[in-house]
C-alpha positions as CSV (number, residue, x, y, z in Angstrom):
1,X,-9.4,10.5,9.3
2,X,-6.1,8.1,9.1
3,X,-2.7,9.1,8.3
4,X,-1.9,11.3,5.4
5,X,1.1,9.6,3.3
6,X,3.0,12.0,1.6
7,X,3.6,11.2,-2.6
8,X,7.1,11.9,-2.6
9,X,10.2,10.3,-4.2
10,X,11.9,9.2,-0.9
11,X,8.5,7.2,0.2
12,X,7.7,6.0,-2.8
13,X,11.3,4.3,-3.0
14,X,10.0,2.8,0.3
15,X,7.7,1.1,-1.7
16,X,7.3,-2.7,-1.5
17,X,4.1,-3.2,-3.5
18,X,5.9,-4.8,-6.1
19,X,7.1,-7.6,-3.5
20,X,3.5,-8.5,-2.0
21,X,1.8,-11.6,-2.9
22,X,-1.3,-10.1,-3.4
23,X,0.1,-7.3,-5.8
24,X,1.9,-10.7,-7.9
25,X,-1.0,-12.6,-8.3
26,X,-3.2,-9.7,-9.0
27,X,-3.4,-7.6,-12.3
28,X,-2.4,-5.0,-10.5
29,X,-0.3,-1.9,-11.6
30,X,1.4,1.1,-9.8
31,X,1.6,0.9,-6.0
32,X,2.1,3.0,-3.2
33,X,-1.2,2.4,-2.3
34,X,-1.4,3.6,1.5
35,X,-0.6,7.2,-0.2
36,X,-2.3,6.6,-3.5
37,X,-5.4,5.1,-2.6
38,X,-7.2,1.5,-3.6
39,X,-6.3,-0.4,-7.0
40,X,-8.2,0.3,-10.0
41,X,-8.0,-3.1,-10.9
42,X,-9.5,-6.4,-9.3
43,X,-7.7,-8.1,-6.3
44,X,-7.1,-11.2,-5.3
45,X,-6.0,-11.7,-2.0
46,X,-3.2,-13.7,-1.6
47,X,-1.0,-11.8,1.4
48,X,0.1,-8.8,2.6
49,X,3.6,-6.8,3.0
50,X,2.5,-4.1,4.1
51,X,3.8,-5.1,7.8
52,X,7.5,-5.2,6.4
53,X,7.2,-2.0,4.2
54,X,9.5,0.8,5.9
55,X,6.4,3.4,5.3
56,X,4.3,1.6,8.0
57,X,7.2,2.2,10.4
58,X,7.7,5.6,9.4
59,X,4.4,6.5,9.7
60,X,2.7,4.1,12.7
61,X,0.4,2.8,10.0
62,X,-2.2,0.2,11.6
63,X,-3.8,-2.5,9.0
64,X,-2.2,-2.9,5.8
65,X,-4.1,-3.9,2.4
66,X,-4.1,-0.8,1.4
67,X,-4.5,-2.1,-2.5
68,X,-8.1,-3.2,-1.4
69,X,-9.0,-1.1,1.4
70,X,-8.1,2.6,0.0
71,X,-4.7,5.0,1.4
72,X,-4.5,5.1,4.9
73,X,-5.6,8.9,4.9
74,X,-9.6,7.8,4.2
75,X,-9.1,5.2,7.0
């Protein structure tokens, strides 16, 4: 199994969903996804963030996408 993400108010103000190209051009809603899990809602690819989000630092995350491929826990 991957890397649990705690759901907590400090990492979710981490949080750059909002920012991602992907997320923008998507109907997406909510975010946090590494902790969260996959979006509910369709995806179109369009980039990826998750590189520059402090949480993948913080937590050694590999990959990112997390809106498409599920939280990094089931990973």
């Amino acid at each position: 199994m991957g890397i649990v993400i705690p759901d907590t108010p400090e990492n979710m103000q981490l949080c750059i969903c909002e920012t991602c190209p992907t997320f923008n051009g998507s109907p997406l809603t909510g975010g946090f996804f590494c902790s969260m899990g996959k979006a509910k809602e369709p995806v179109k690819k369009a980039g990826c963030v998750c590189s520059k989000c402090q949480i993948t630092a913080k937590f050694s995350l590999k990959g990112g996408l997390w809106c498409v491929r599920g939280k990094s826990a089931d990973l």
